[in-house]
C-alpha positions as CSV (number, residue, x, y, z in Angstrom):
1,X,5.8,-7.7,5.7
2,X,6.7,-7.1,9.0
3,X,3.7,-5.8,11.3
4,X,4.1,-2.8,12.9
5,X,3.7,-2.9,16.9
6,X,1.5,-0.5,18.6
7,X,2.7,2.6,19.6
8,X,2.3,2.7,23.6
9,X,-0.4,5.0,24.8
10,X,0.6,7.5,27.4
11,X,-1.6,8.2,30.0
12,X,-1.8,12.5,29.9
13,X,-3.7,14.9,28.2
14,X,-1.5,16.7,25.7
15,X,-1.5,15.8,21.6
16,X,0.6,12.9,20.5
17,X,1.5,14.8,17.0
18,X,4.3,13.6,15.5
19,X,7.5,15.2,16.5
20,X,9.0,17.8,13.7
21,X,12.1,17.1,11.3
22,X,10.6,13.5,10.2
23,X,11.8,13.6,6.9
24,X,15.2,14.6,8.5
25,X,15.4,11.6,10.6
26,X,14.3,9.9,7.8
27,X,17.1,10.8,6.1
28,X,19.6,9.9,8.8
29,X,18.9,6.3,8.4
30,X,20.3,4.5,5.2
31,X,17.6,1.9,5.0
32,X,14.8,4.6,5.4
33,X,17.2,6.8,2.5
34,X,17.5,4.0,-0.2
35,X,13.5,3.5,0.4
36,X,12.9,7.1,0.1
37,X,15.5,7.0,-3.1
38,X,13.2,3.9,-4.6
39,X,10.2,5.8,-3.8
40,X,11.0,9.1,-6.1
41,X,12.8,7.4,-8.3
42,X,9.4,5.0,-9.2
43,X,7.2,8.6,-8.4
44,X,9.1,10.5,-10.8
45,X,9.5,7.3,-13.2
46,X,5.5,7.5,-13.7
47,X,4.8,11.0,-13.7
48,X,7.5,11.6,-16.1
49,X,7.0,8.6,-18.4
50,X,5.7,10.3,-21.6
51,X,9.0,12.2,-21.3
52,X,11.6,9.3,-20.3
53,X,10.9,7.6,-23.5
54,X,9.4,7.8,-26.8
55,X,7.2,4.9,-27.3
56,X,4.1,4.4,-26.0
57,X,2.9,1.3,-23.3
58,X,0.9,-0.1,-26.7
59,X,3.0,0.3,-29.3
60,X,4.2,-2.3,-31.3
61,X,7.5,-1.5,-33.1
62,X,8.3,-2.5,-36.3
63,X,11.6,-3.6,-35.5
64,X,10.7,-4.9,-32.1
65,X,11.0,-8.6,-32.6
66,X,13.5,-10.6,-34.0
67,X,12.8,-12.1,-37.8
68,X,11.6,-15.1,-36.1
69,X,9.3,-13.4,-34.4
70,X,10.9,-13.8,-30.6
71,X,11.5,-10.5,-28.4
72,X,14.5,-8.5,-28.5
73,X,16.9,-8.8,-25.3
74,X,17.9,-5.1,-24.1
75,X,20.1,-3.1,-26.4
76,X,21.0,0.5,-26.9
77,X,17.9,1.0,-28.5
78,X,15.2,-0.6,-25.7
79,X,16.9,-0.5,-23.1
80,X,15.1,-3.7,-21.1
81,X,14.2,-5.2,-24.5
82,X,10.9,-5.9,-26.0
83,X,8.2,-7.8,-25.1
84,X,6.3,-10.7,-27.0
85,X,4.1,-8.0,-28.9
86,X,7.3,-6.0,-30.2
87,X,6.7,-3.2,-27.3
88,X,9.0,-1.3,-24.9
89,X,9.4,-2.9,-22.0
90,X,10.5,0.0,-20.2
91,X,8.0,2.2,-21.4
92,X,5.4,-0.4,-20.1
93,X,7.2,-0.4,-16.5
94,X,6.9,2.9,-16.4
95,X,3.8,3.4,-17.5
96,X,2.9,0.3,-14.7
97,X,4.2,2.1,-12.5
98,X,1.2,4.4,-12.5
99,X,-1.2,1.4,-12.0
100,X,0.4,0.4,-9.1
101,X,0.9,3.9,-7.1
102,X,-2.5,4.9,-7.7
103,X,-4.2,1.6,-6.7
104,X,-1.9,1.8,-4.0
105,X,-2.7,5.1,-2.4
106,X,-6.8,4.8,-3.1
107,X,-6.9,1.7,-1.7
108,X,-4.7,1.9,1.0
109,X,-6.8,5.2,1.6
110,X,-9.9,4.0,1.6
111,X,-8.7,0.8,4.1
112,X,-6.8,3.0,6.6
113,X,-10.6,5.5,6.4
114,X,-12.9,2.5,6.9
115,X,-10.7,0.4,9.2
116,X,-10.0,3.4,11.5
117,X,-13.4,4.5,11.4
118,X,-14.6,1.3,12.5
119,X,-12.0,1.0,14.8
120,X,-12.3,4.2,16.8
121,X,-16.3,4.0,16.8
122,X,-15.9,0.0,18.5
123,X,-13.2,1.5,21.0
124,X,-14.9,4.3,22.0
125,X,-18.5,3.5,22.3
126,X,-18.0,-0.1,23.1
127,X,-21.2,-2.3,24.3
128,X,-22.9,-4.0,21.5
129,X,-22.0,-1.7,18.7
130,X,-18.4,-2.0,19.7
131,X,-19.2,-5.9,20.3
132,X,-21.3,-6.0,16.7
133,X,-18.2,-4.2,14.8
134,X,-15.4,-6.7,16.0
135,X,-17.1,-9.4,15.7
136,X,-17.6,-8.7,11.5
137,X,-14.0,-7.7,11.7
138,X,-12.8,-10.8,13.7
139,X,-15.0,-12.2,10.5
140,X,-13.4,-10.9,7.8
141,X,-10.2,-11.6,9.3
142,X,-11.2,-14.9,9.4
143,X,-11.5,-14.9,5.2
144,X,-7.5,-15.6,3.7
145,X,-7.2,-12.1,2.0
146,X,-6.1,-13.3,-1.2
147,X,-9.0,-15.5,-1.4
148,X,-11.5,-13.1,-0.5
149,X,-10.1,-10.5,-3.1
150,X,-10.4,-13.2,-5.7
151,X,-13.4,-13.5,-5.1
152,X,-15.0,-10.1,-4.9
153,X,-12.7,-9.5,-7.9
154,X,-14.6,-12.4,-10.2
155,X,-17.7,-11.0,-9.2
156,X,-17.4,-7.4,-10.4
157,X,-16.1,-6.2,-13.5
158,X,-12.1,-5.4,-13.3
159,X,-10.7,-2.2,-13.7
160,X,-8.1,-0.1,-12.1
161,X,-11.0,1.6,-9.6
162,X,-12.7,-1.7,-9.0
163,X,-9.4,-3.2,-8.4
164,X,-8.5,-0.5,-5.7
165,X,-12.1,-0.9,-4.0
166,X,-11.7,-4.7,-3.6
167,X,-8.3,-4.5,-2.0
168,X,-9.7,-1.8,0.3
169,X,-11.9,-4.3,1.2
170,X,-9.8,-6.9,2.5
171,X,-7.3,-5.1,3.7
172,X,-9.0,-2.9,6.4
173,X,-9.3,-5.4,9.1
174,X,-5.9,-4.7,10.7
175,X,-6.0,-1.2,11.0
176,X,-9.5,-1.6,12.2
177,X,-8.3,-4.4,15.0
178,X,-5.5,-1.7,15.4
179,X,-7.3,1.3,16.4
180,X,-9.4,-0.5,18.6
181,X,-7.4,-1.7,20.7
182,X,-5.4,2.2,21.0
183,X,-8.5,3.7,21.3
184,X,-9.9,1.6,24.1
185,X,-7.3,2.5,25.9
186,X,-7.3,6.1,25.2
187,X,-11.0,6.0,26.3
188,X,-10.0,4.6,29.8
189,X,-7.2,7.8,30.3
190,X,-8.0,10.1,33.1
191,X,-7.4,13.1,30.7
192,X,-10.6,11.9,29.0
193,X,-12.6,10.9,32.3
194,X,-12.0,14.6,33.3
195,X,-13.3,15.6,29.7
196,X,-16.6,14.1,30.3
197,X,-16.7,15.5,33.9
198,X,-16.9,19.0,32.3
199,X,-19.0,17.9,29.4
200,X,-17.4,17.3,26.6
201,X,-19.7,15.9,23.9
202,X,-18.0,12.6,22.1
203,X,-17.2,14.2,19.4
204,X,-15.3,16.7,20.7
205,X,-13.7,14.0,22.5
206,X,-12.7,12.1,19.6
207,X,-11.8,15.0,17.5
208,X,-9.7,16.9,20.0
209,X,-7.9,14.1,22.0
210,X,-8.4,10.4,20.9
211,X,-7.9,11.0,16.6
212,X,-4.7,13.1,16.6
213,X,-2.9,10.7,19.6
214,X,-3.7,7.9,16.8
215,X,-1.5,10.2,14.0
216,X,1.3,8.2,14.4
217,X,-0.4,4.8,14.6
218,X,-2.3,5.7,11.3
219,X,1.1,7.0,9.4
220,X,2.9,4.1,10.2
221,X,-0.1,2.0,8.7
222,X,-0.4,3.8,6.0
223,X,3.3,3.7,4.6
224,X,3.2,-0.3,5.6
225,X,-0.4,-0.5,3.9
226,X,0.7,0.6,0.6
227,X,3.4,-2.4,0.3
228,X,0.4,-4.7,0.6
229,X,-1.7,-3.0,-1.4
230,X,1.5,-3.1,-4.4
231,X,2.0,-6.9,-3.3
232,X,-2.0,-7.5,-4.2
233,X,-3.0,-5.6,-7.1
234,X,0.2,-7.2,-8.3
235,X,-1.0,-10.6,-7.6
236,X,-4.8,-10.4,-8.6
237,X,-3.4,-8.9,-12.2
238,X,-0.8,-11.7,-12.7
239,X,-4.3,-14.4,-12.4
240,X,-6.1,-12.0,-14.6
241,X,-8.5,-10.6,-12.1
242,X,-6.7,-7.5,-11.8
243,X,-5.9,-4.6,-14.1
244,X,-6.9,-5.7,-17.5
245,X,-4.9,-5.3,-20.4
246,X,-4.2,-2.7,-22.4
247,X,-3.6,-1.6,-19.4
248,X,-0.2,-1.8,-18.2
249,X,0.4,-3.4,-14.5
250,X,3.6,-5.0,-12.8
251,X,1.6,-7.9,-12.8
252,X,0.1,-8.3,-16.0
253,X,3.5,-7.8,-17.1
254,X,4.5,-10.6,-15.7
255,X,1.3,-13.0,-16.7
256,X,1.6,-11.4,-20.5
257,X,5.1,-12.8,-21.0
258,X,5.4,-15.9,-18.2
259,X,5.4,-18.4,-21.5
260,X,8.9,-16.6,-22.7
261,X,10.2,-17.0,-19.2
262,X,13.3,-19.3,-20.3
263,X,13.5,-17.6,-24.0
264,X,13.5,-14.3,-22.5
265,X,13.8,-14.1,-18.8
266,X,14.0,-10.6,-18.9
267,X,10.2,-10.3,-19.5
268,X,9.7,-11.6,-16.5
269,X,12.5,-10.4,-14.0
270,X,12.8,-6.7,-14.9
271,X,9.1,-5.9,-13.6
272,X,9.4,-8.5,-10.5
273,X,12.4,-6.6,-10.0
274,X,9.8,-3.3,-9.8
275,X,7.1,-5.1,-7.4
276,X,9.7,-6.3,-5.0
277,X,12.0,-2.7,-4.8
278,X,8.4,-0.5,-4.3
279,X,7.4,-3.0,-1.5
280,X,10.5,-2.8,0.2
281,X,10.9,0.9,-0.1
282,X,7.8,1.0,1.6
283,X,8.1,-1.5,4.1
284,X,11.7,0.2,5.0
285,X,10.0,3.9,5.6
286,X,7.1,2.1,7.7
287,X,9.3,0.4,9.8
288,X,11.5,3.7,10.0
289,X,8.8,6.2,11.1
290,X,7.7,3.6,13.9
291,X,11.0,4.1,15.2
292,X,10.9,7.4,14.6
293,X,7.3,8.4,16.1
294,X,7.7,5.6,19.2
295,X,11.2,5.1,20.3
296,X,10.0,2.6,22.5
297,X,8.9,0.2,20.1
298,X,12.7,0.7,18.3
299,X,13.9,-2.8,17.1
300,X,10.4,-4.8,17.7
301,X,8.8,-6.3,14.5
């Protein structure tokens, strides 16, 4: 995923707030559209699931196996074929599909809360609680991410909100490292030396004209974020840390069915299919709206 540059801080007084007709410009762009199109199509694909098909994620067909007992390959009946229980594979997609776009939105959520937070706190106020803050960030950073989910993931109980809690996390320490460094700068602005001249309290301060220059910075983050947060949950339930079965997941999916991989490769490519297409939608709209919101950082990765 390709790390979004920070947008350039401009040394005056009025709000940074996005400009209007986004979603316009969003539009204009054909990499930006066919992530948009991904994006509903894998929205509407879980919200409408119980209506898109007729099975359910757990059940087991009768006729969902072949007599020797081996899934069926896709026919006019299930459409992506069957799995190595005799259930719908598309049902199960879709119904992943929900896993995957709630744990990425409540843990990309609570990362972009905590990593700003600590962020703004360590540029503004600076000294030794600014000093104390980066350093545990420049710790965590430190950890591989992977690593440290695995291990926060073998020490609590798995389930789709624990899941979303441990990738928060470990995935906070770049928008934290982020904001600080915008908001150190901010705090240096005439605009906000002239603010404290009159007597402007700090929170007005960081309400009224550090927080909403940072909009942009913290959308752009936030699309990006949730194609990590996809990537992970995806990974931790393919080791069996993640979501647990019943449960359906992209990724447990995929662990579920790796031993019919040569059998019946469709068990394992249809939902990989799925984890790569959401990332990329994402990481196309994040890279999209940083051109959008900052022109000047157009074309730098």
């Amino acid at each position: 995923m390709s790390s979004p540059a920070a947008p350039e801080v401009r040394d005056s007084g009025p709000v940074a707030r996005p400009r209007p007709g986004v979603l316009r410009k969003l539009a204009q762009r054909p990499l930006a559209l066919v992530g948009l199109v991904i994006v509903v199509l894998v929205v509407g694909g879980a919200l409408l699931a119980p209506w898109l098909t007729h099975f359910g994620p757990d059940e087991q067909m009768f006729d969902g196996l072949t007599l020797s007992g081996e899934p069926l390959p896709p026919n006019s009946t299930f459409w992506l074929g069957t799995d190595l229980l005799g259930r719908d594979l598309l049902t199960r997609i879709l119904y992943g599909a929900r896993t995957s776009l709630i744990i990425g939105i409540v843990a990309n959520g609570i990362a972009l809360l905590i990593g700003t937070l600590v962020g703004v706190v360590a540029g503004y106020y600076r000294g030794w609680l600014g000093g104390v803050l980066m350093r545990f960030t420049d710790l965590m950073m430190a950890f591989p991410a992977l690593l440290l989910a695995i291990c926060l993931a073998a020490v609590f109980q798995p389930s789709l909100w624990i899941v979303a809690l441990v990738i928060a996390l470990v995935n906070w320490v770049q928008t934290a490292r982020v904001m600080f460094t915008q908001t150190s700068s901010l705090a240096e602005r005439e605009f906000i030396d002239a603010e404290r001249t009159i007597g402007a309290g700090s929170a007005r301060i960081l309400f009224r004209h550090i927080l909403p220059h940072l909009v942009p910075t913290i959308l752009v983050w936030g699309t990006l974020g949730i194609s990590t947060t996809v990537l992970l949950e995806a990974t931790l339930s393919y080791l069996g840390i993640g979501v647990q079965p019943p449960t359906p997941s992209w990724g447990n999916i995929i662990f579920e069915n790796q031993t019919y991989f040569q059998a019946a490769p469709w068990l394992v490519f249809f939902p990989g299919i799925a984890i790569l297409a959401l990332a990329l939608a994402f990481n196309l709209i994040g890279d999209a709206l940083r051109d959008i919101l900052d022109p000047t950082q157009r074309g730098r990765s």
